[in-house]
Structures are given as C-alpha cells and as structure tokens.
C-alpha positions in Angstrom: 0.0 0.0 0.0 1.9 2.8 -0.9 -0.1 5.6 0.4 0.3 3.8 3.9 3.9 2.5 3.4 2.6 -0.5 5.1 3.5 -4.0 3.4 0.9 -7.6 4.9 2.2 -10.4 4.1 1.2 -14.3 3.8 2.9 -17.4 3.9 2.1 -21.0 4.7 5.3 -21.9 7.2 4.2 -23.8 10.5 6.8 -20.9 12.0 6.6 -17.5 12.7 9.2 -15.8 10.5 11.5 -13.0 11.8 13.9 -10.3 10.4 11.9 -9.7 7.3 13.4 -7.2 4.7 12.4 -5.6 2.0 14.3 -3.9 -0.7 13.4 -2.1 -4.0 13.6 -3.6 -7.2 15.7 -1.9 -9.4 13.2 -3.1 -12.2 10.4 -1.3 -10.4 11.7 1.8 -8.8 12.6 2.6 -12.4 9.5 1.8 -13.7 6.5 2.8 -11.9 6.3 6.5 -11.5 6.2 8.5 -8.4 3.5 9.8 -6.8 4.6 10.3 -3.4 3.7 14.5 -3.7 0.6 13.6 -5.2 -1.0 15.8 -8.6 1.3 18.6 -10.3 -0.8 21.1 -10.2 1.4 23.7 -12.2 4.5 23.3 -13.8 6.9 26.6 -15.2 10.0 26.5 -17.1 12.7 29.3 -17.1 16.2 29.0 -18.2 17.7 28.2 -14.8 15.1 25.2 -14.1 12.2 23.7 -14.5 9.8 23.6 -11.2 6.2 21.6 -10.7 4.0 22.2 -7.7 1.8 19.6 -5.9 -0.6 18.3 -4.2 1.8 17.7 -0.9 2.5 21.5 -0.9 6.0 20.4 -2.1 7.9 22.3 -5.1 10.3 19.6 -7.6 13.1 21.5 -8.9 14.8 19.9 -12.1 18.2 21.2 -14.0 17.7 22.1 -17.9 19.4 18.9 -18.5 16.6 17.1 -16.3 18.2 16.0 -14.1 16.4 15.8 -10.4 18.3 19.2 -8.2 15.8 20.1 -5.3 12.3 19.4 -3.6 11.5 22.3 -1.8 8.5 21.7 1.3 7.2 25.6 2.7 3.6 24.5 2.4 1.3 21.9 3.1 -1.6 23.3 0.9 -1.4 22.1 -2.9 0.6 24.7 -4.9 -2.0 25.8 -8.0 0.7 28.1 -9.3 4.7 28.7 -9.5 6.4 31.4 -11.4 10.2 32.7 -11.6 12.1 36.3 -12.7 15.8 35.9 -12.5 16.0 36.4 -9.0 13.1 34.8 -7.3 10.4 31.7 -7.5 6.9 32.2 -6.7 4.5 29.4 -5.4 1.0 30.2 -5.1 -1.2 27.8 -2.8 -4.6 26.9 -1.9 -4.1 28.7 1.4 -4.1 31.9 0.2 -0.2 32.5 0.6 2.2 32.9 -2.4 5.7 32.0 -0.8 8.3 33.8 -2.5 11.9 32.0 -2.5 15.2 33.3 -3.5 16.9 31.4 -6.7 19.8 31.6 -5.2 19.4 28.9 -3.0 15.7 28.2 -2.5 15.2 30.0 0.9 12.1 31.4 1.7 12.2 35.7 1.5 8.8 36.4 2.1 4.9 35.3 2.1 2.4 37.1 0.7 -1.3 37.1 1.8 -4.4 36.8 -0.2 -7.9 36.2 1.1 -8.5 33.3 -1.2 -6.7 30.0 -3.1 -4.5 31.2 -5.6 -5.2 29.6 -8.7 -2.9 31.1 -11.6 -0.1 34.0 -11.5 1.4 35.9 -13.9 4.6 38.7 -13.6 6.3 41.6 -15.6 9.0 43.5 -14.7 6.9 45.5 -12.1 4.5 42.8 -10.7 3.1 40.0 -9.7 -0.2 39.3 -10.6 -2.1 36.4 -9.0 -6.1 35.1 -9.9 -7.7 33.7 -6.8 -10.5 31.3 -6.5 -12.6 34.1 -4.8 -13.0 36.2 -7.8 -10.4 38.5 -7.1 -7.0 39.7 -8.5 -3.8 40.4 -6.6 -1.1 42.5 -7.4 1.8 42.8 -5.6 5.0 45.6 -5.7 8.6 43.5 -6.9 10.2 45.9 -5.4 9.3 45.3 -1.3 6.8 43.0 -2.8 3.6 45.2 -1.1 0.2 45.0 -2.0 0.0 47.5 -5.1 -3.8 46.5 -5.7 -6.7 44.1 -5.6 -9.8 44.0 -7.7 -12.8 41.7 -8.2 -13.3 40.4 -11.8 -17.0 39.8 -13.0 -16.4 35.7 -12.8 -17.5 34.0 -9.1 -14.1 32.2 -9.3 -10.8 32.9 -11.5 -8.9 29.9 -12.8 -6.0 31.5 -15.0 -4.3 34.6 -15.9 -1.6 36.0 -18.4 0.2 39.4 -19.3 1.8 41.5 -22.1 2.9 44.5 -22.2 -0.6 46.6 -22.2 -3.0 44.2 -20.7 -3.9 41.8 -17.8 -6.0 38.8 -19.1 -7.9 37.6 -16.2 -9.7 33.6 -17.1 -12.9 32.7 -15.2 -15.7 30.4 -14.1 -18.4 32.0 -16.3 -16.4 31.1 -19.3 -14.9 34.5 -20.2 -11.7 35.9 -20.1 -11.4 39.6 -18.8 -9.1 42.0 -20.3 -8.0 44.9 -18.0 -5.5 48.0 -18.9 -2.2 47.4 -17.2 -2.8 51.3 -16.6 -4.7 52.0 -14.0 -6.2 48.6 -14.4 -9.4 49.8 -15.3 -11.4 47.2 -17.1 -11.2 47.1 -20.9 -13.7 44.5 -22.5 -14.7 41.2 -21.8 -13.7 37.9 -24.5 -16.4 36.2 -24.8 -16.9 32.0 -26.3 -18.5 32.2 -29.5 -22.0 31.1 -29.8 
C-alpha cells in the first residue's frame, strides 16, 4: 500500500518468521512513476530550471538537463501556481499565501497574503499578478513586494491569468476571459466563447 507504506504479508510456514526485509527492485523503482507528492498542479520553465508544484504543498526543482536538483517543502496546501524572474520563484497555494523564494538557494524571503486560493499567477518587470479562486486579482509591488492593488473580476471564481505589455488577461468560471488595462487597471472588454 503505498499511500500507507505498510507492506501484509502471507505465507504458509508452521513458523513465525522473523527479520523480514524488504528492498526495492531496481526493475520497479525505475518503472513505476512516483507519486509520493501527489498531482502537479502547475508546472513553469525558465532558463535556470524547471519547477512543478503539488498536491503535498512540495515544489520539484529539475536542472535544464533534467536532471532531479531540489524538492522544496514551505507548504502543506497544494501549490495551484509557481512562477520565476531571474532572482526569485513564486508558489502560489490553496491557502491563500504565495511564498516567495530566493533562486539563489531556494530559501524562503517572504509570504504574501491573499484572502482566497491562488489559482494562476502571472509577472512583468513590475509585478506579480495572481487570480484567486474568490473572484479576485492580486497585485503585488517586486520591489518590497507590497500589495499594489486588488480587484474583483466579473467571474465567481478565477482559474487563470496571463500578461503582455498593455494588458492583464484575467480567465474565469463564467467562461470569459477579462481583459484589463495594465494602466490604472481599469477594465477594458470582456472575450467572450462564441456562440
């Protein structure tokens, strides 16, 4: 049982049996996949490393070459987002924390609050930008990494967002995705699925 870690066995000796071992399989451990963090909820790539988030509240932290470097553990929630810049990673969590960790060596600088899960995040050279599962965008300073803003979108519940260099594109619930003017971020139009 591997959620467990508990092995039951059965034999047909007369005898009790002591000192029992067990060993992995080389055959095995190289052939059924792990799943001791649970679901990667979010996965980002830059060119220092590739990082996953899961279900265990755990970050994976793999070279370019793929090779395995780091498994960072801040958080217990699930971590629904990660992002990096050259100098920091960001994991976004289903506690309403986004943990930000220097690159340098994958200690933890700072944790930033949000009243809901954080479900997607997005940066630019200025901010972070983070879609919670309340309906509500965050954006936080780089610099001091302060609160700049927060503002409700029209969905109940935000599932993804993105940036270039104008506008903030907010995914939700209701099945639209929200465009807001990085200026000001006053609302600009909503996308709509065709019909």
């Amino acid at each position: 049982d591997s959620a467990s870690k508990v092995f039951k066995v059965c034999n047909e000796l007369k005898n009790p049996q002591g000192s029992i071992a067990f060993s992995k399989s080389e055959l095995f451990s190289k052939e059924l996949p792990k799943v001791e963090g649970g679901v990667v909820w979010s996965v980002f790539a830059d060119n220092d490393f590739i990082y996953a988030g899961l279900q265990d509240g755990s970050i994976l932290v793999w070279m370019p070459d793929l090779t395995f470097f780091k498994k960072i553990s801040e958080a217990s929630s699930p971590v629904h987002a990660v992002l990096s810049d050259g100098s920091f990673l960001y994991a976004g969590s289903s506690d309403g924390k986004v943990r930000v960790f220097s690159k340098e060596d994958f200690s933890i600088q700072k944790t930033l609050e949000a009243s809901a899960s954080i479900l997607s995040m997005a940066g630019d050279e200025e901010f972070i930008y983070a879609a919670a599962s309340n309906g509500v965008v965050f954006v936080w300073e780089k610099q001091g990494f302060s609160l700049f803003k927060q503002f409700s979108s029209s969905a109940e519940s935000l599932a993804s967002i993105a940036v270039d260099s104008e506008n903030l594109y907010v995914g939700g619930s209701d099945g639209n995705v929200s465009v807001w003017k990085k200026q000001g971020f006053a609302f600009e139009r909503l996308l709509s699925q065709p019909s």
